[in-house]
C-alpha positions as CSV (number, residue, x, y, z in Angstrom):
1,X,4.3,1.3,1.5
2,X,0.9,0.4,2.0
3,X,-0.2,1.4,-1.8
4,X,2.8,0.5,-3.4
5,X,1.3,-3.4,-4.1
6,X,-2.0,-2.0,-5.4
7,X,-0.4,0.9,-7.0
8,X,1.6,-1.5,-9.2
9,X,-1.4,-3.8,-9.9
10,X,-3.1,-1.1,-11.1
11,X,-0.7,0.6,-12.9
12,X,-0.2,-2.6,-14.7
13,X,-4.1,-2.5,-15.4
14,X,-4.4,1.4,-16.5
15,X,-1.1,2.0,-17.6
16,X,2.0,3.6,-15.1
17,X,1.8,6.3,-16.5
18,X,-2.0,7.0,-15.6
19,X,-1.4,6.2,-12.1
20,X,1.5,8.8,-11.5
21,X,-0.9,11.4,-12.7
22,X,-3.4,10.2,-10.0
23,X,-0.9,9.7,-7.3
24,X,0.5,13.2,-8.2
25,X,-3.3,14.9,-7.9
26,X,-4.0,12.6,-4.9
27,X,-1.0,13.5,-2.9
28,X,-1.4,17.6,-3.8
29,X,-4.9,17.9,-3.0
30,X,-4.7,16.2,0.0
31,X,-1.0,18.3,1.0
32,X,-3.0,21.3,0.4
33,X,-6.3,19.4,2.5
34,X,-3.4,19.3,5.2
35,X,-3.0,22.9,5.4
36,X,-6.5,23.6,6.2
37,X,-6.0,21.5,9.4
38,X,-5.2,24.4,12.0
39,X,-6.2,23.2,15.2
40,X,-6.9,19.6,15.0
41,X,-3.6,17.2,15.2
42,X,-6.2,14.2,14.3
43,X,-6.8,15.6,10.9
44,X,-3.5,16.7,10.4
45,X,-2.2,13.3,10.8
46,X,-4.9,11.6,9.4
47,X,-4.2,14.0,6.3
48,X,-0.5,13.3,5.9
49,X,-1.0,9.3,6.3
50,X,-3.7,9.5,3.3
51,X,-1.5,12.1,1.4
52,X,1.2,8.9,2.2
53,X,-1.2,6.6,0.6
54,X,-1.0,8.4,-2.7
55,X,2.2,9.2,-3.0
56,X,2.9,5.2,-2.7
57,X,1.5,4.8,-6.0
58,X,4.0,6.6,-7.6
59,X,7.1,4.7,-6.1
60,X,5.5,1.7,-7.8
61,X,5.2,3.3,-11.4
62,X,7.7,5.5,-11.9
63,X,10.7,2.7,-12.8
64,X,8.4,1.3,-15.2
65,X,8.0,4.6,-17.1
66,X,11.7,4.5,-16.9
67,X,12.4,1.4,-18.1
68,X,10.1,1.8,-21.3
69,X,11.3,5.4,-21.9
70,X,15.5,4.1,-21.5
71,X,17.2,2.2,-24.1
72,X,17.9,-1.1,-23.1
73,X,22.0,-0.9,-22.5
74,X,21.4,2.5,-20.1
75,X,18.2,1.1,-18.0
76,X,20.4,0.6,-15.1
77,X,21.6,4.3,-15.1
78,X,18.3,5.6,-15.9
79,X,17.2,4.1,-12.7
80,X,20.1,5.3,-10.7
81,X,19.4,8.4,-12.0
82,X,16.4,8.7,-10.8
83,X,16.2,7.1,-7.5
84,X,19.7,9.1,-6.7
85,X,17.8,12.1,-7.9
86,X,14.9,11.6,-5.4
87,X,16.9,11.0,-2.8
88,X,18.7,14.1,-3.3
89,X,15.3,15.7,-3.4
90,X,14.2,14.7,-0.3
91,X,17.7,15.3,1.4
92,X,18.0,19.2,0.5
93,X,13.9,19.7,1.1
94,X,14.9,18.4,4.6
95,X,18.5,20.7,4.3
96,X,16.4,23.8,3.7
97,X,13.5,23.5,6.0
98,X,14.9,25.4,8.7
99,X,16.2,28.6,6.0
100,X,12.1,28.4,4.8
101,X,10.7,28.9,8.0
102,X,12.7,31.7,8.8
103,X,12.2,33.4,5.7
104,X,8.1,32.5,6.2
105,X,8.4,34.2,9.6
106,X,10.2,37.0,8.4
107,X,7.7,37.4,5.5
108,X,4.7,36.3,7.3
109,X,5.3,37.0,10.4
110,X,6.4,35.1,13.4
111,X,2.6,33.7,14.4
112,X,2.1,32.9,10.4
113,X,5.7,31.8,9.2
């Protein structure tokens, strides 16, 4: 929420489409900056709030990537479209968490999965 504001102002400034590639990067590097944290709960937190930060950009972009890219008469379901479709997204990752850490246990083993 936090990045959203600036995300747009700058989106506006360098072009949307610009700063969905930089949220995208941003929010990777720091989920794979996350997995290095092993021991300390500080860094993991402060990790996930900063990947947080750059994922905000996005949310502030995207719909103006949509709107450009849609034909005026189908806008409003390009929107629903999408915003259905990340909802979705984020409703089956949540679904399927507990299937993936059983299958990284039973790949991994139980200390590693």
């Amino acid at each position: 929420m936090l990045t959203q504001f600036p995300g747009g102002y700058l989106g506006d400034k360098f072009g949307s489409r610009t700063i969905i590639v930089i949220s995208t990067i941003w929010a990777a590097l720091a989920t794979i900056v996350t997995r290095l944290m092993t021991t300390a709960i500080v860094g993991l937190v402060a990790f996930r709030v900063i990947t947080g930060l750059g994922e905000g950009m996005f949310y502030s972009n995207y719909r103006a990537v949509v709107v450009e890219q849609t034909p005026e008469e189908k806008r409003s379901f390009g929107l629903g479209v999408v915003i259905t479709g990340l909802a979705i997204g984020i409703t089956a990752a949540l679904a399927s968490v507990p299937f993936l850490i059983d299958l990284g246990n039973l790949v991994l083993g139980t200390n590693e999965g």
